[in-house]
C-alpha positions, 0 to 999 in steps of 0.5 A: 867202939871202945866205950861200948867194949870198956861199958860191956866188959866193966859191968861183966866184971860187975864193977861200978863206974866210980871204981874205974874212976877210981882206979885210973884217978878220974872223975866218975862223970869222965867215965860216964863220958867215956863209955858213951863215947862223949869223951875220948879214952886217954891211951894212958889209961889203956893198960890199967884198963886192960888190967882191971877188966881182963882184957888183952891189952892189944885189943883195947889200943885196936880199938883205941886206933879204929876210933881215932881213924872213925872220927877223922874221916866219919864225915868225908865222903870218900872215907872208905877209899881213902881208909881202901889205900891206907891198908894197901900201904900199911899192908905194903910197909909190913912186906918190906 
């Protein structure tokens, strides 16, 4: 999900990949990975992120988060249950 959205916003903003690597003091080949989801996106470079590409920054960590959860239980056979009670609990936990 993230890579996808960093790969669609970078090239909307018509920037090239070796000036992301750039910014957040990468290799161009980490970003390659990165945008097709080879390589996980370090939460340190989220905020420089959304900065460079114009994105409100509670967006990309959503979506930084929804892929940790995804690769965690990407392969479990009741990952929708188990995703089911983890939002009734965090929906609980903001109630109180």
């Amino acid at each position: 999900m993230l890579g996808e959205k960093l790969r669609e916003l970078r090239e909307a903003k018509g920037l090239v990949q070796r000036q992301v690597a750039a910014e957040l003091e990468v290799d161009t080949a980490y970003i390659s990975k990165m945008e097709s989801n080879e390589k996980p996106v370090s939460r340190n470079h989220l905020k420089k992120l959304s900065i460079m590409l114009g994105i409100d920054d509670e967006e990309l960590f959503t979506l930084w988060l929804a892929d940790k959860v995804y690769d965690i239980v990407k392969d479990e056979e009741l990952a929708v249950k188990a995703i089911s009670k983890t939002m009734d609990q965090l929906k609980n936990k903001t109630k109180k």
